[in-house]
C-alpha positions as semicolon CSV with decimal commas, in nm:
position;residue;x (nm);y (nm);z (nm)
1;X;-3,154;0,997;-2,823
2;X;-2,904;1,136;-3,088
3;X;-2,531;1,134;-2,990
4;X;-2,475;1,527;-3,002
5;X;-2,750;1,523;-2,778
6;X;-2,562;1,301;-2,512
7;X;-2,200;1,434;-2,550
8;X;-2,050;1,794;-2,612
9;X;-1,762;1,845;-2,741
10;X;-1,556;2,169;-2,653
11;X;-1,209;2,276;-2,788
12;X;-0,929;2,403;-2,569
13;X;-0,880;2,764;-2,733
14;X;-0,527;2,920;-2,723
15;X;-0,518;3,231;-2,501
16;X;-0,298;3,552;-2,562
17;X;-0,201;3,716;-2,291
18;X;-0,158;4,116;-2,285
19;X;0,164;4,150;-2,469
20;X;0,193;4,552;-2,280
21;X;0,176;4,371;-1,910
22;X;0,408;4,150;-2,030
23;X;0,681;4,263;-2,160
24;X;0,603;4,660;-2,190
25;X;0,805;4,907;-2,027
26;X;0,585;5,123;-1,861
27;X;0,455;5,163;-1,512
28;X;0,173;4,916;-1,527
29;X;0,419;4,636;-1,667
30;X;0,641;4,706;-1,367
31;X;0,376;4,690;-1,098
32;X;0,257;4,395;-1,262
33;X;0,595;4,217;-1,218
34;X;0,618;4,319;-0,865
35;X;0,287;4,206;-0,810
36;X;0,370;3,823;-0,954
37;X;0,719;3,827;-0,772
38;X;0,553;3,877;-0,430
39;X;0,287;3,642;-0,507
40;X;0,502;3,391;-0,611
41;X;0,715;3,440;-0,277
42;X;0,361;3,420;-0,064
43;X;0,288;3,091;-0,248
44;X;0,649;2,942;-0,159
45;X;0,615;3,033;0,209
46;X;0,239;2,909;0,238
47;X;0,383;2,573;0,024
48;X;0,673;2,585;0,304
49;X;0,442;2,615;0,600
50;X;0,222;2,344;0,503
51;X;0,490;2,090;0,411
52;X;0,661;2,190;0,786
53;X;0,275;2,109;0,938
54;X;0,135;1,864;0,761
55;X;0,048;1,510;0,850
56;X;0,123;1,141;0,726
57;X;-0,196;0,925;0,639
58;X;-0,174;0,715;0,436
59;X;0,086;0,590;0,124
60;X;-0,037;0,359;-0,144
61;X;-0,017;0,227;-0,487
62;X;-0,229;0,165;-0,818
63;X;-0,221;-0,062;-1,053
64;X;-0,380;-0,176;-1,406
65;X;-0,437;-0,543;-1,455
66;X;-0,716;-0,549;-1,742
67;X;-0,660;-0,867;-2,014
68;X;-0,343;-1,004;-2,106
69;X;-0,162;-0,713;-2,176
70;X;-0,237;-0,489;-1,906
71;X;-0,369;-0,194;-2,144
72;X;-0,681;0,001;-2,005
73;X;-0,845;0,256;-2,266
74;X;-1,107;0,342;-2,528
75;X;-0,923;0,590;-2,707
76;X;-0,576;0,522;-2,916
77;X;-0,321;0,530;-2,748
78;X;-0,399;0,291;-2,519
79;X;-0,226;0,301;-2,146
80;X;-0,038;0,004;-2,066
81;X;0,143;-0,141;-1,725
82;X;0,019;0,195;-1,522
83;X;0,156;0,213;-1,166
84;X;0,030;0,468;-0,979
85;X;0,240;0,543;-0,618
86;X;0,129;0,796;-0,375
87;X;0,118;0,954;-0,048
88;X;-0,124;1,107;0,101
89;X;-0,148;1,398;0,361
90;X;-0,335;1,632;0,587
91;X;-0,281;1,976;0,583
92;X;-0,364;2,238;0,907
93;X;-0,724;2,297;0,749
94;X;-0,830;1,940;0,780
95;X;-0,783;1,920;0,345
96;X;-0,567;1,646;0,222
97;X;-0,281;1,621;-0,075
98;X;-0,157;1,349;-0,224
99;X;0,172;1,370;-0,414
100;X;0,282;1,091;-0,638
101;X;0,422;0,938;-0,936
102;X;0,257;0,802;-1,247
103;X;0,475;0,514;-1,469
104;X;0,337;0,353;-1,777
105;X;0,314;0,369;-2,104
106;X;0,143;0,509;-2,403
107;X;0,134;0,393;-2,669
108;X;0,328;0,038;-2,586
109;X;0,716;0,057;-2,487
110;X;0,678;0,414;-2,522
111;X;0,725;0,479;-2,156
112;X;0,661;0,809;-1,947
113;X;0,703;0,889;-1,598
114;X;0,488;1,174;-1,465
115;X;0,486;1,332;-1,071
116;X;0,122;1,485;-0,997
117;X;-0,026;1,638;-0,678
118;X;-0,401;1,638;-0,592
119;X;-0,563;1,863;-0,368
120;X;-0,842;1,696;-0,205
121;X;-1,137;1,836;0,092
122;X;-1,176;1,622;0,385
123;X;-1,426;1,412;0,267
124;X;-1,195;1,299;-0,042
125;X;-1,384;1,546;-0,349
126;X;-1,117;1,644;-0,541
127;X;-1,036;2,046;-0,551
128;X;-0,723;2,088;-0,792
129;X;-0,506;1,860;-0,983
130;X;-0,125;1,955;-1,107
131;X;0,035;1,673;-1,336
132;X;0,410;1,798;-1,437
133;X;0,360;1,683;-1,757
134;X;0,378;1,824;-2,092
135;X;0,123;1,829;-2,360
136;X;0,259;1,581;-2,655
137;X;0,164;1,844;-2,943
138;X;0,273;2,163;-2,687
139;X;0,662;2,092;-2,606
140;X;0,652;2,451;-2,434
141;X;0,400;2,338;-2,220
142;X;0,340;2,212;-1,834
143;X;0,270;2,167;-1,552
144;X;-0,064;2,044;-1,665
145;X;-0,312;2,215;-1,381
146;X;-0,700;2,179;-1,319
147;X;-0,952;2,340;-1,058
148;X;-1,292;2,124;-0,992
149;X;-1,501;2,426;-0,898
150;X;-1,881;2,385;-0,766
151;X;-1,966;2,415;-1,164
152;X;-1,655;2,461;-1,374
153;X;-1,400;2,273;-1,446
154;X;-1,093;2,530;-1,543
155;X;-0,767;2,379;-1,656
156;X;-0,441;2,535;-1,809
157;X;-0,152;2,358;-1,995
158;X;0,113;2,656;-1,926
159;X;0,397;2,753;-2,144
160;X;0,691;2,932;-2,140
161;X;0,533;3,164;-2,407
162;X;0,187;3,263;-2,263
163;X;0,034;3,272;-2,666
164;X;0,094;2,912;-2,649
165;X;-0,086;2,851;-2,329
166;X;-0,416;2,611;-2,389
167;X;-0,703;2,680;-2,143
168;X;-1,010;2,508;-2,077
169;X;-1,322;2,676;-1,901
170;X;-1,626;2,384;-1,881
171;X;-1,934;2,420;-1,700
172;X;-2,040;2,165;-1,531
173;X;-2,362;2,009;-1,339
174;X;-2,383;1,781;-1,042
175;X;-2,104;1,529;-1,011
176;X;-1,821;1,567;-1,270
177;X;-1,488;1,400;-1,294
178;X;-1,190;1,255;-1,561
179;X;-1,325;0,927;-1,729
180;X;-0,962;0,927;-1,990
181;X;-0,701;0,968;-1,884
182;X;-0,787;0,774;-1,618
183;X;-0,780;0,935;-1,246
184;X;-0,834;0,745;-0,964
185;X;-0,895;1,072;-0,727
186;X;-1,093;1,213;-0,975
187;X;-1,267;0,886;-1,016
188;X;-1,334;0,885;-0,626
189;X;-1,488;1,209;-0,646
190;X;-1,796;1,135;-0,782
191;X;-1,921;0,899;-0,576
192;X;-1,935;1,124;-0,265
193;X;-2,227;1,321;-0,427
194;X;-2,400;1,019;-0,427
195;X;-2,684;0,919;-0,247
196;X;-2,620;0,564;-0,054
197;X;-2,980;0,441;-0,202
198;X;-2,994;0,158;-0,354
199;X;-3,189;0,177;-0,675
200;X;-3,151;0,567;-0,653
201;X;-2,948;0,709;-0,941
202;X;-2,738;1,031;-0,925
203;X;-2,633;1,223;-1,247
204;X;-2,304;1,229;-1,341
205;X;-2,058;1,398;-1,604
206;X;-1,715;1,240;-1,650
207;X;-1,487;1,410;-1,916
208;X;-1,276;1,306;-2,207
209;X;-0,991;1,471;-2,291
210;X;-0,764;1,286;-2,631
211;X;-0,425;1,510;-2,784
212;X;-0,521;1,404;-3,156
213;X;-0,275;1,570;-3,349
214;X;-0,062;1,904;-3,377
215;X;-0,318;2,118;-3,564
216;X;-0,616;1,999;-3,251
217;X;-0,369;1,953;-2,968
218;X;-0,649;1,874;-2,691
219;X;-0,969;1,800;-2,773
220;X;-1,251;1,706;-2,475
221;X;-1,560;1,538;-2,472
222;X;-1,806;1,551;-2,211
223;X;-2,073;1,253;-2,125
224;X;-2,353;1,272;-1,906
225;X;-2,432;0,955;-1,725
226;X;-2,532;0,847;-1,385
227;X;-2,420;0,672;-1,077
228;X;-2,651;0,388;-0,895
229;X;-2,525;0,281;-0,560
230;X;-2,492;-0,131;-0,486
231;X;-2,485;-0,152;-0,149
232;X;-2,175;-0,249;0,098
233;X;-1,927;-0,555;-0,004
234;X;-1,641;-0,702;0,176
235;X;-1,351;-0,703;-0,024
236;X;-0,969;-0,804;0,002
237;X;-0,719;-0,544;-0,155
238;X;-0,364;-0,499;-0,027
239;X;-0,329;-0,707;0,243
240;X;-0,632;-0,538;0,397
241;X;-1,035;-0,656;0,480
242;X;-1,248;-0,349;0,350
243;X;-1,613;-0,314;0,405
244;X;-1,664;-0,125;0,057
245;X;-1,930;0,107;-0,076
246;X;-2,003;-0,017;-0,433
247;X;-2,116;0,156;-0,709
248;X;-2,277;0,097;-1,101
249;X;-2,160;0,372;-1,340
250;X;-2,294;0,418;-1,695
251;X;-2,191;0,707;-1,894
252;X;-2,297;0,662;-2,342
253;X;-2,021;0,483;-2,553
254;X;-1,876;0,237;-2,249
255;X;-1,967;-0,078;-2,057
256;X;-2,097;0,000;-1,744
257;X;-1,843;-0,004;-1,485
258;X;-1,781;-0,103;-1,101
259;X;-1,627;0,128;-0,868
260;X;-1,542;-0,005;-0,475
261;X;-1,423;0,345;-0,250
262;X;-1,366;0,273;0,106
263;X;-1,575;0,410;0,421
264;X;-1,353;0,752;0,345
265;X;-1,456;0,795;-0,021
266;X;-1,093;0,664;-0,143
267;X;-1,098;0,452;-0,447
268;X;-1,024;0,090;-0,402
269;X;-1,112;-0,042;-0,761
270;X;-1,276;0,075;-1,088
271;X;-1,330;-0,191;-1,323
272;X;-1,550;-0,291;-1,605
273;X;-1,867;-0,442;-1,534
274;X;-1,843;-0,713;-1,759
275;X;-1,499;-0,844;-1,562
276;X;-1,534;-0,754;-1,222
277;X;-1,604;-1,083;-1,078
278;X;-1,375;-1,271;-1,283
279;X;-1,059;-1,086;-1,129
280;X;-0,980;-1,023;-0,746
281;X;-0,752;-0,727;-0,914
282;X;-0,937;-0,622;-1,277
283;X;-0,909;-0,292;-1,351
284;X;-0,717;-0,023;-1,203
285;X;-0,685;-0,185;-0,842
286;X;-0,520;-0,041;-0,514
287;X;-0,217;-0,296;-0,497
288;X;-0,021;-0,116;-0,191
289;X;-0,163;0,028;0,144
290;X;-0,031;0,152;0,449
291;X;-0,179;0,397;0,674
292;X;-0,192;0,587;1,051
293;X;-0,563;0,655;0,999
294;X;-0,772;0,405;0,804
């Protein structure tokens, strides 16, 4: 099969938003700022209500130990020393958010240090993503947000200036989740639309997204692959005895990887195929663990 058969590429086009609802003077521009100010106050109290309600479950911690360097990463700039700490918790309809902080650094001793917040169902499929981030060609832009809808993936990088804004609408098929930059959440995701078969392989898309330079800011890649599921394996990972679902994934371009989730459909390791018995921690590995539930 020919590559552009097996990946699509699709550019993030910049948006311009009505320049009249913006910043015009006339009725509609008022009722349109009205309109965002009490939205914006309904989405603080909700945000309020939930924080005041919610639940502890669970607080944990990733980490990347791949080689000697600790770099994970097929596309330039690599990451390097990632450490990934979270908490996780239940809202009051049963979905889950987990609010953390990603350190590392890209490319090396170039370091950045990133809070993100995942919205997640019950069952651990990701629904939205927020990293408050800024894109490296975009300096007006951020938080970086994402919505993993039934078939679309829709992202925006905001910006002060809305003609700056880069948006991203992607349809997508069965499974679909980040591959780079790497997203253990994300990563988690796809294997709860997989059937626990072995032999029996599930289709899967996991996209790409590289920030080549200032005249392509983002640029995305798409690859369809497929998930195969291993069977259960009893593994060791921060300080706890897990009886792990294990899965084979193969997307075009990559070594086929390992991924271990536990009975809940949280990721416990994702690792290269060609390593994962040579390390009890290879890969990006869940280091830290406590929890009220699991």
């Amino acid at each position: 099969m020919q590559l552009p058969a097996i990946i699509s590429r699709t550019k993030w086009m910049l948006v311009a938003a009505s320049v009249f609802l913006l910043t015009g003077n006339g009725p509609a521009s008022i009722q349109q700022r009205v309109a965002s100010a009490e939205l914006a106050r309904t989405a603080a109290t909700v945000a309020s209500q939930e924080k005041e309600s919610r639940t502890f479950v669970a607080r944990g911690e990733y980490q990347v130990v791949q080689g000697n360097d600790d770099a994970i990463g097929t596309y330039a700039p690599d990451i390097y020393d990632l450490h990934e700490s979270w908490t996780l918790w239940r809202l009051p309809d049963g979905s889950l958010e987990a609010q953390g902080e990603r350190i590392y650094e890209s490319p090396k001793y170039e370091r950045h240090d990133d809070r993100f917040s995942v919205r997640l169902s019950p069952d651990f499929r990701a629904l939205s993503m927020i990293e408050f981030r800024k894109l490296r060609w975009r300096p007006d832009s951020g938080p970086l947000s994402c919505e993993f809808r039934p078939a679309e993936l829709v992202c925006t990088s905001g910006a002060r200036d809305p003609n700056n804004a880069v948006n991203l609408n992607l349809p997508m098929r069965s499974a679909y989740g980040f591959l780079w930059p790497i997203s253990a959440f994300s990563l988690s995701t796809i294997t709860r639309r997989a059937e626990k078969i072995p032999g029996k392989l599930t289709p899967v898309q996991l996209v790409t997204v590289e920030e080549p330079s200032r005249e392509d800011p983002v640029f995305v890649s798409t690859l369809d692959g497929h998930l195969g599921y291993l069977g259960q394996e009893e593994i060791t990972l921060a300080g706890k005895k897990w009886t792990a679902d294990k899965f084979e994934l193969k997307v075009p371009l990559h070594l086929p990887f390992v991924i271990w989730t536990s009975p809940e459909g949280m990721l416990l390791r994702f690792v290269p195929e060609s390593t994962a018995e040579t390390a009890a921690e290879g890969g990006l590995t869940l280091v830290n663990f406590t929890s009220s539930e699991f």
